[in-house]
C-alpha positions as CSV (number, residue, x, y, z in Angstrom):
1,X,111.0,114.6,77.8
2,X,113.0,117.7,76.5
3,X,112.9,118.6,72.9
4,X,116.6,118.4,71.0
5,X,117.2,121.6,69.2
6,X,120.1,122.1,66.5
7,X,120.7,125.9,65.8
8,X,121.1,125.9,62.7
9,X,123.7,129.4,62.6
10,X,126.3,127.5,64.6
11,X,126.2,124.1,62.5
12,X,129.7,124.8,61.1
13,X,130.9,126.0,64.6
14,X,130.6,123.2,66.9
15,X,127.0,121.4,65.9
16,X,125.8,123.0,69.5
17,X,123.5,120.7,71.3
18,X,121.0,123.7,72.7
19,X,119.3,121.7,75.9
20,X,116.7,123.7,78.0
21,X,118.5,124.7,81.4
22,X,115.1,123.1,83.5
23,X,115.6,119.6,81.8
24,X,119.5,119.9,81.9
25,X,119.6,120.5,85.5
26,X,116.3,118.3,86.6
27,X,116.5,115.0,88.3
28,X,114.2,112.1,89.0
29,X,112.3,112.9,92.4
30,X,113.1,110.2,95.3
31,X,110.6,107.1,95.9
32,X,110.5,108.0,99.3
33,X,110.2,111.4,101.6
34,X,113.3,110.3,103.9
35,X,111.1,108.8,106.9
36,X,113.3,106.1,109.0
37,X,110.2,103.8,109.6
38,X,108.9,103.5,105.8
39,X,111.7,104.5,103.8
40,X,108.9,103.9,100.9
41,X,106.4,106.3,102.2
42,X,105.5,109.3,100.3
43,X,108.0,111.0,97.0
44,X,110.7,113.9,97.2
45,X,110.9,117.0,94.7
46,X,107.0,117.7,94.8
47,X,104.0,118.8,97.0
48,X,101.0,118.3,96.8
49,X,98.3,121.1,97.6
50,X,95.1,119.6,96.6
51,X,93.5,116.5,95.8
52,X,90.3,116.3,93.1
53,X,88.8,112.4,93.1
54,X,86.1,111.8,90.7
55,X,85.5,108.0,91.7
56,X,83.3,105.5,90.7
57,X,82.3,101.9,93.0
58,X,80.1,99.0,92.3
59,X,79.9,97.1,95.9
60,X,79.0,94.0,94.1
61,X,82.2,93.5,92.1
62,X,84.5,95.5,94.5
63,X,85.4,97.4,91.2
64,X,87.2,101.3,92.0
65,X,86.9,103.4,89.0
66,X,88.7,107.0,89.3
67,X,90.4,110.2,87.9
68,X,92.4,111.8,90.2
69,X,93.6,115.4,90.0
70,X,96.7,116.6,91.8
71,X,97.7,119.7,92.5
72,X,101.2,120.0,92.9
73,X,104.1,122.3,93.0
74,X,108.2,121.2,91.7
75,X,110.5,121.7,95.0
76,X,113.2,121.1,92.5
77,X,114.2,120.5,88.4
78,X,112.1,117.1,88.2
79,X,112.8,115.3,84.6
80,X,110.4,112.0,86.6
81,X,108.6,112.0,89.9
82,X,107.0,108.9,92.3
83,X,103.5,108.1,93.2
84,X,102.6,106.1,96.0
85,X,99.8,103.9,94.2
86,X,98.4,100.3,93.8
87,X,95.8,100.0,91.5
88,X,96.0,99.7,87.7
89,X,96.6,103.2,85.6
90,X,95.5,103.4,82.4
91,X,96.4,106.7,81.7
92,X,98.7,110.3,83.5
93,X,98.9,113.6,82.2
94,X,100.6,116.3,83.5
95,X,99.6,119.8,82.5
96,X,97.4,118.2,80.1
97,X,99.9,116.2,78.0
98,X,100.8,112.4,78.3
99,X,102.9,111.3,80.7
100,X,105.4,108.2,80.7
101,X,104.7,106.1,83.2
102,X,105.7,102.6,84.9
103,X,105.4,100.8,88.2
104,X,108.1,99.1,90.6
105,X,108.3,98.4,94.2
106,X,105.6,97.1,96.2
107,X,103.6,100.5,95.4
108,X,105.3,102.6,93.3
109,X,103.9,104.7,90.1
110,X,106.9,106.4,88.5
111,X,105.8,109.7,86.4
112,X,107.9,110.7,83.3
113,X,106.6,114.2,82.5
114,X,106.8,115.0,78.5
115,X,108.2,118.4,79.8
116,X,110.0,118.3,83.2
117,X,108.8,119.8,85.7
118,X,110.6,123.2,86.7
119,X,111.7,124.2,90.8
120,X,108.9,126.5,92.1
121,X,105.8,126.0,89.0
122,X,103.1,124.4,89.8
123,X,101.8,121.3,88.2
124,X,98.1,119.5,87.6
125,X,98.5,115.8,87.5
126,X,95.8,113.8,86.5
127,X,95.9,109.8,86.8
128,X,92.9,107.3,85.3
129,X,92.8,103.7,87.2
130,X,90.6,101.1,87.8
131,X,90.5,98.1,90.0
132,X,89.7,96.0,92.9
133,X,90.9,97.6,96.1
134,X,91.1,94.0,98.3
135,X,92.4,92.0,95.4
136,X,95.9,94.5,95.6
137,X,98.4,93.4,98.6
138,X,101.5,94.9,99.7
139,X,103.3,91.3,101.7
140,X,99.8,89.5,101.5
141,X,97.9,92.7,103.5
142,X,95.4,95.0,102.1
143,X,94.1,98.2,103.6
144,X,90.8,98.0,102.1
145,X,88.1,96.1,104.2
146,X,84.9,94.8,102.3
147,X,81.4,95.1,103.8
148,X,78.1,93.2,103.0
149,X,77.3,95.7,100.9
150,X,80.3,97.8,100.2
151,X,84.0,98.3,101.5
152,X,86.2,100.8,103.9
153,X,89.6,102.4,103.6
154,X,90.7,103.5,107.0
155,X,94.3,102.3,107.9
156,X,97.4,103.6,110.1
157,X,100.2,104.7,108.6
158,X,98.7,104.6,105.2
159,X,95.5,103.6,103.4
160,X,95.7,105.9,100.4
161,X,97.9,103.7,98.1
162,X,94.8,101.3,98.2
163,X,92.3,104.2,96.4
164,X,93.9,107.1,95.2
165,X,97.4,108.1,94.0
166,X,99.8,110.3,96.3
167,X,102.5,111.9,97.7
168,X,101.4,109.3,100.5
169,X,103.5,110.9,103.8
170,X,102.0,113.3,106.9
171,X,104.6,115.6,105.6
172,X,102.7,116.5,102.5
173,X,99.0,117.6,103.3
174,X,96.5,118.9,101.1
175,X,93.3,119.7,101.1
176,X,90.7,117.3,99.6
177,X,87.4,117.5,96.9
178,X,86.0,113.3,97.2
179,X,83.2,112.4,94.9
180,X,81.5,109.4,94.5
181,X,79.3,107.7,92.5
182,X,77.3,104.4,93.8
183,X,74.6,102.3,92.8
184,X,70.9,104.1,94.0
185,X,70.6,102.5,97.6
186,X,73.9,102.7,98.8
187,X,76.1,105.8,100.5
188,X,79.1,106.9,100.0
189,X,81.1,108.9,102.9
190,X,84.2,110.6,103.0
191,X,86.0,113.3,105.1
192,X,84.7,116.7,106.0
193,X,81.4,118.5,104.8
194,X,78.8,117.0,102.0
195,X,79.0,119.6,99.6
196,X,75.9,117.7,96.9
197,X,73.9,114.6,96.7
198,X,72.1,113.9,93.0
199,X,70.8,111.0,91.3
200,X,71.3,110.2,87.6
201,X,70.2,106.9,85.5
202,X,70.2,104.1,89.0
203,X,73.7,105.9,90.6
204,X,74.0,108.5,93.3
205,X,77.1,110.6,93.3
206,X,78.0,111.9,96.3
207,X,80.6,115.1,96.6
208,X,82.5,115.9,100.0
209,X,85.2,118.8,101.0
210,X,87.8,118.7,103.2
211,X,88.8,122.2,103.0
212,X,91.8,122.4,105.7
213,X,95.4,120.4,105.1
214,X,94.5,116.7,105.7
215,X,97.2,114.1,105.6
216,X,97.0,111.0,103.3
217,X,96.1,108.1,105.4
218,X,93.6,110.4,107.4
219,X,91.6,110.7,104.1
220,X,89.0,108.0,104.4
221,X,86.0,106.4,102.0
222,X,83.0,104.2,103.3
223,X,80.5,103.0,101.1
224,X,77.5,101.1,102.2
225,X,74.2,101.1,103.6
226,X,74.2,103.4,106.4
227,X,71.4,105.1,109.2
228,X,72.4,108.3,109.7
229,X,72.0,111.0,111.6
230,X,72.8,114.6,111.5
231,X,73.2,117.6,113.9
232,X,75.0,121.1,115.1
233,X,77.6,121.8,117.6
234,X,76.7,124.9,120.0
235,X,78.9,126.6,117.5
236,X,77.0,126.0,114.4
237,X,79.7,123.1,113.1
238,X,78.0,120.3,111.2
239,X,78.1,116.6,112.4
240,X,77.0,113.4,110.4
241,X,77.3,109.9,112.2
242,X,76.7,106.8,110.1
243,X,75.9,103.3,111.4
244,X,75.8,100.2,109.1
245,X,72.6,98.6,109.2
246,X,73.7,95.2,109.8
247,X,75.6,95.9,113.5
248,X,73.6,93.1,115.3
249,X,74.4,93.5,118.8
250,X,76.4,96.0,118.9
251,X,73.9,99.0,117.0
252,X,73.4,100.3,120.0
253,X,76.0,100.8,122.2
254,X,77.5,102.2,119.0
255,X,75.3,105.0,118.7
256,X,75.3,105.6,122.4
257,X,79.1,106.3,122.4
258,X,79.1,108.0,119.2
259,X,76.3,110.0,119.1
260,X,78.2,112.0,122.3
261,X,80.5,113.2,119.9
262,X,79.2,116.8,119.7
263,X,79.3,116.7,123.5
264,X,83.0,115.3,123.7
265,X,84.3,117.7,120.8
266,X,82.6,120.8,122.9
267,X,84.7,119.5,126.3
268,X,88.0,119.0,124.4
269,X,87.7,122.5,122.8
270,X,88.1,123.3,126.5
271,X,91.4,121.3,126.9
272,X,92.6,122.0,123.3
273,X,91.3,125.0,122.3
274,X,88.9,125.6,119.3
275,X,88.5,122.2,117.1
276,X,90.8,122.7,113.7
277,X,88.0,121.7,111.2
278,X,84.9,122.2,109.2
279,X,82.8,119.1,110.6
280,X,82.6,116.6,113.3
281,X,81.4,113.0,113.1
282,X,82.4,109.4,112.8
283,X,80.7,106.1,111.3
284,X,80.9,102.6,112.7
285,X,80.8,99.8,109.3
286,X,80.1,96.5,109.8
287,X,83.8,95.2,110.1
288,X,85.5,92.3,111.5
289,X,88.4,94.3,113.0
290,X,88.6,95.7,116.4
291,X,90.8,99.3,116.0
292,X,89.9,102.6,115.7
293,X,91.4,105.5,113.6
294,X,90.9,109.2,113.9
295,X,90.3,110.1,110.0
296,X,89.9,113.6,110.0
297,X,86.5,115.2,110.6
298,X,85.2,111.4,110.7
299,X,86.5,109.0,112.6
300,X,86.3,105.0,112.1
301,X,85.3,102.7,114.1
302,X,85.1,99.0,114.7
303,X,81.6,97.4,116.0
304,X,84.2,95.4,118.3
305,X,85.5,98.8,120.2
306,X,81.7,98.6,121.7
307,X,80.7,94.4,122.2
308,X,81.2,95.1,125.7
309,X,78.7,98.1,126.2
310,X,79.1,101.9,125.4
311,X,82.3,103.4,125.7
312,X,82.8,107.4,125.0
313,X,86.0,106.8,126.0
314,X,87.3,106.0,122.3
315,X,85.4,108.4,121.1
316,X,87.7,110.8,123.6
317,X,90.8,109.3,122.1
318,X,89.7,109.6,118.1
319,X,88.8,113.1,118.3
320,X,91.6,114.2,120.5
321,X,93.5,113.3,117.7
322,X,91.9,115.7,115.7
323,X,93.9,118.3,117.3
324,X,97.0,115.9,118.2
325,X,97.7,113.9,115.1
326,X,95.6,115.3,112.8
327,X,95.9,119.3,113.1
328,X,99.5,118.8,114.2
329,X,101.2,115.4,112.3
330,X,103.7,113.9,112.9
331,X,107.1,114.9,111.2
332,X,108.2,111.4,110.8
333,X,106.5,108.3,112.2
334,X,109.0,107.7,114.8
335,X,106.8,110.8,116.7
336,X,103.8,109.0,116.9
337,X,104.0,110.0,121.1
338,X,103.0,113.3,119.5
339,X,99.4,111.9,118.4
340,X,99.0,108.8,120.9
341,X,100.5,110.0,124.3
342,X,98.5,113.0,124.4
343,X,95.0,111.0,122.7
344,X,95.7,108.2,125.6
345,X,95.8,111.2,128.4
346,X,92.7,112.5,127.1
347,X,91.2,109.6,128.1
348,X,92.6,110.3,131.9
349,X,91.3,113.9,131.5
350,X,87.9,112.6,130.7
351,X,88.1,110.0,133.6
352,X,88.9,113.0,135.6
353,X,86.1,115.4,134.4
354,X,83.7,112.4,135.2
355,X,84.8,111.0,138.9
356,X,86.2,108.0,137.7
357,X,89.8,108.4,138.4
358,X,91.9,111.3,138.0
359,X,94.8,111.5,135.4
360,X,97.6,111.4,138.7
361,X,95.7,108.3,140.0
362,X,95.5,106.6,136.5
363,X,99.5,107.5,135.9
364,X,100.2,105.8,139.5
365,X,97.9,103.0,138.6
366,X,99.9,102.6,135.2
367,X,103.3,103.1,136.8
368,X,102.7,100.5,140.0
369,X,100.9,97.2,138.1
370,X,103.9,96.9,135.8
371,X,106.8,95.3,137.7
372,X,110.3,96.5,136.4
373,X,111.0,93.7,134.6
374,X,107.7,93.4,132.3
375,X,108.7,94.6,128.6
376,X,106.7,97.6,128.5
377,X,109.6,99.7,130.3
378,X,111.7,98.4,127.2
379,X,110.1,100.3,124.6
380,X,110.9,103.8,124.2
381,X,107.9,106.3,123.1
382,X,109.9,108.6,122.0
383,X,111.1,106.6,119.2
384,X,109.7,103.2,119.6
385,X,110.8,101.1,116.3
386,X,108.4,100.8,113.3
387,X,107.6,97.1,115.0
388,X,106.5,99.1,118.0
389,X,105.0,102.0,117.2
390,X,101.4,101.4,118.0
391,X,102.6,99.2,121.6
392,X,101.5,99.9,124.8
393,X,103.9,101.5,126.1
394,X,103.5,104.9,123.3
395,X,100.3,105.2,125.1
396,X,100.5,104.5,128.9
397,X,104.2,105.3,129.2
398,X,103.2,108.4,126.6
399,X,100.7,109.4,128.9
400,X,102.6,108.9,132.2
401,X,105.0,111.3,130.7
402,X,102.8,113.9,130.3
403,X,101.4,113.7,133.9
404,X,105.2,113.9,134.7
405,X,105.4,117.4,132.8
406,X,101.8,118.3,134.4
407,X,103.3,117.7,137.8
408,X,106.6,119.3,137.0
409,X,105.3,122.4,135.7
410,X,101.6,123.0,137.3
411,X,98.3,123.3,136.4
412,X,98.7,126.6,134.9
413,X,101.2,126.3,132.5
414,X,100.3,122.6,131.5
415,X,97.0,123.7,130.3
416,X,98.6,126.5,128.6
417,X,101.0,123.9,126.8
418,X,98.2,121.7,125.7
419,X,95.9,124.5,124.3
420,X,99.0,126.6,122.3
421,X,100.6,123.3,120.8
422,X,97.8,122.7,118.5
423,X,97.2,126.6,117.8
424,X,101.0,127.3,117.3
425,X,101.5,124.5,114.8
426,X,97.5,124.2,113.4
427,X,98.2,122.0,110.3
428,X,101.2,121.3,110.6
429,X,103.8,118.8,111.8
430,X,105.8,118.5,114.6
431,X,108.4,116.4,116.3
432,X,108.7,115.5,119.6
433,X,111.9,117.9,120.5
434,X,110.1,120.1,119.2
435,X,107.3,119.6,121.6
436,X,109.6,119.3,124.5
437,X,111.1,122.8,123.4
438,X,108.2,124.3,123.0
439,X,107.1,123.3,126.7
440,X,110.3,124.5,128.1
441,X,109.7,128.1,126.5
442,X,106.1,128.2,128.0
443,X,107.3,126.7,131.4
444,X,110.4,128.3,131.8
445,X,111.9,125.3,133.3
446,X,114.5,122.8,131.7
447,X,112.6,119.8,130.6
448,X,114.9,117.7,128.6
449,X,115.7,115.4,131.7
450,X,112.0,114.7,132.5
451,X,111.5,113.5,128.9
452,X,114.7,111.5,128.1
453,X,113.7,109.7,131.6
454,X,109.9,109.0,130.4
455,X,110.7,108.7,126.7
456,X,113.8,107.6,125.5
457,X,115.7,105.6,128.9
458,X,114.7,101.5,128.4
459,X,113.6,100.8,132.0
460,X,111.4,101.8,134.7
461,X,112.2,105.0,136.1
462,X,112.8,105.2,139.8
463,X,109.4,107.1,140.4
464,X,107.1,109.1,138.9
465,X,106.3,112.7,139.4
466,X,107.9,116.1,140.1
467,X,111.2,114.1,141.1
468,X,111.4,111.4,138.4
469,X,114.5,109.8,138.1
470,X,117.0,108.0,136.0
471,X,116.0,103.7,136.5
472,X,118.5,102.4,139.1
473,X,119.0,106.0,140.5
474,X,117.7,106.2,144.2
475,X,113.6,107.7,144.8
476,X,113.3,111.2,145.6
477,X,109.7,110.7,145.9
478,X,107.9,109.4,149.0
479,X,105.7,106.0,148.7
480,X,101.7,107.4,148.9
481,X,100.6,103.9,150.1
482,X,99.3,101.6,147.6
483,X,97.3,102.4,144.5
484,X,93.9,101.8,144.3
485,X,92.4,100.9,140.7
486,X,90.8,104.0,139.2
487,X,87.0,103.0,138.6
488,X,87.8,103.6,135.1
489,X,90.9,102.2,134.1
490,X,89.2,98.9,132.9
491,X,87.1,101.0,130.4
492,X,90.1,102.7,128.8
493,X,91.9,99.3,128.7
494,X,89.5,98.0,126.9
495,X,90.5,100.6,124.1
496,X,94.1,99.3,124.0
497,X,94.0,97.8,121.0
498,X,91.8,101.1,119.3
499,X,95.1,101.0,117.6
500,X,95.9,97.2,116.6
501,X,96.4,97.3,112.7
């Protein structure tokens, strides 16, 4: 709080209450960013630029020991700002002295600064906390999984509030220092490159660096007993794959579908243009759940994405997130078309590249076998609902609309849009008019109409393709004959639920 100064030379005046003109004019920062799905995600008045964990875990007791160190910078006069956090705090300073603090909400830390914090100045916060990651639940759910032998954070939209304290929103990135110090034995993984391994006294503190803008809930921790393995891509970028021990059947389909990632990363580069980041990888822990999430440089995987055999085609879809979804973010959640239309038609591009069904034939496929009146035509990718934002329809609908703008602007310019996307807007966010605008200035052609139809109009459209109509407007496009099922459509259906949270 602001110091209260009486000037002595004015008593007799007017007994002048002298106030600082930062603490006069600041204001308590908002408990959320403004996003219309999680009105709780993230804080206003502050961002963040980089996160410093120092962390401590004993797998046996599920006990989380940390310091975090924020970096941060004012966006306006802030007398109190918001943490997204669940764990118990013992301690926050900010700029090295004591900080007020309390909790409300379902996972709120609320920061009173002992000086506010002034528009433009940056900021080091640093908050002490210990706990048990599973034992905290926001509406009887928890983030955090527990292993045999240690536990996972790797959720979709947020995971963060679980282990570390932050401005918990795609809309802030930052870039990331993880350390972590486990019993002798046991790993610890995180995002990006392993900067140092050492051994002290029965613990082994492992320090990793994700040194480009990473959003919250793509920072990820595994800790266990992994195999891994390590290699290069053709352009000298490091890759690190870790297995849990204890995957029973599934071992080693695992590694056959993950250990292509250097080879899948090199073909989307390709498609995408240069990958966005310092590593490459991903780890499979020994899980009950079946999803998938592309945490950045590392994605996670369930054992359950591979009980029926190999399948590179998740691996496809988590690291074509890297570039959509994790490069580019979304703005607000309601643009999650952004990250899983495009990661879904990856999957067709792949299908493509290998013989098994071109991206047209898997559209038509996707477009024919749902009859007008199933639900899927109901939801709208563009802006699905917070109750449907991981549904089917964001992905196949999502991905039928980008074969519509592939076959209403050609080859040429599509690949164009799908490489300068990612380049124009590298770690940043996006939305999806933005998108659409961005298209129409590379393909010279209106587009709004194509992607109201395919993402925002309840119903199935008319047809699909260069012609797409309103639904109940008349076919402009000739029947082909019926569709025949793409050899590998049942392969990337088996990935539908890579997303199922």
């Amino acid at each position: 709080m602001y110091r209260k100064v009486i000037a002595p030379s004015v008593l007799a005046a007017s007994l002048l209450l002298v106030i600082p003109a930062s603490a006069a004019g600041s204001v308590q920062g908002a408990p959320g960013i403004g996003d219309g799905y999680y009105p709780e995600s993230g804080n206003g008045g502050y961002d963040v630029s980089h996160y410093d964990l120092r962390l401590q875990y004993q797998p046996k007791t599920d006990l989380l020991e940390g310091t975090a160190t924020l970096l941060t910078t004012a966006q306006q006069d802030l007398s109190r700002f918001n943490l997204d956090f669940g764990l118990k705090v013992s301690e926050v300073r900010v700029n090295g002295a004591k900080a007020k603090f309390a909790t409300s909400g379902a996972h709120e830390l609320e920061v009173t600064p002992a000086q506010p914090l002034q528009k433009g100045k940056q900021a080091t916060v640093v908050v002490k906390y210990a706990g048990k990651p599973s034992e905290f639940k926001i509406d009887g759910w928890s983030a955090w999984q527990r292993t045999p032998d240690g536990g996972i954070a790797a959720q979709e939209p947020d995971s963060a509030v679980w282990w570390f304290p932050s401005n918990d929103h795609p809309l802030d990135k930052a870039t990331f220092d993880v350390s972590v110090n486990v019993p002798d034995g046991t790993q610890a993984i995180s995002n990006g490159v392993l900067q140092s391994q050492t051994s002290k006294l029965g613990w082994t503190r492992y320090n990793w660096r994700s040194n480009k803008p990473q959003a919250t809930y793509l920072a990820t921790l595994a800790i266990g007993k992994f195999d891994i393995t390590t290699d290069k891509t053709a352009s000298g970028l490091p890759i690190l794959n870790a297995y849990s021990r204890d995957l029973g059947d599934n071992a080693g389909a695992a590694r056959a579908s993950v250990e292509r990632t250097g080879e899948v990363a090199e073909w989307l580069e390709s498609v995408f243009g240069p990958y966005p980041f310092n590593a490459l990888g991903g780890y499979v822990p020994n899980v009950p759940t079946g999803f998938a999430l592309e945490t950045q440089t590392r994605p996670f995987y369930s054992p359950r994405q591979f009980s029926a055999g190999a399948n590179v085609s998740v691996v496809v879809h988590e690291l074509a997130h890297q570039w959509y979804g994790d490069s580019v973010s979304v703005d607000n959640w309601k643009d999650i078309w952004i990250n899983e239309g495009f990661a879904r038609y990856s999957q067709w591009l792949w299908s493509e590249k290998e013989g098994e069904g071109t991206a047209q034939e898997l559209a038509q496929w996707a477009y024919d076998t749902r009859p007008a009146e199933d639900p899927f035509w109901q939801v709208k990718p563009g802006d699905p609902g917070a109750e449907n934002q991981f549904h089917g329809a964001v992905y196949d609908r999502g991905a039928i609309a980008v074969q519509a703008l592939r076959n209403e602007v050609g080859d040429e310019k599509f690949f164009r849009i799908l490489k300068g996307w990612p380049t124009e807007r590298a770690y940043g966010n996006g939305k999806v008019g933005d998108f659409v605008r961005y298209a129409e200035k590379i393909s010279e052609k209106p587009l709004a109409q194509l992607f109201e139809t395919w993402l925002y109009t309840p119903g199935k459209p008319a047809s699909f393709g260069p012609a797409a109509v309103k639904p109940g407007a008349r076919s402009l496009q000739a029947p082909a004959g019926p569709a025949v099922e793409p050899k590998s459509w049942k392969k990337i259906a088996a990935t539908n639920s890579i997303h199922d949270h």
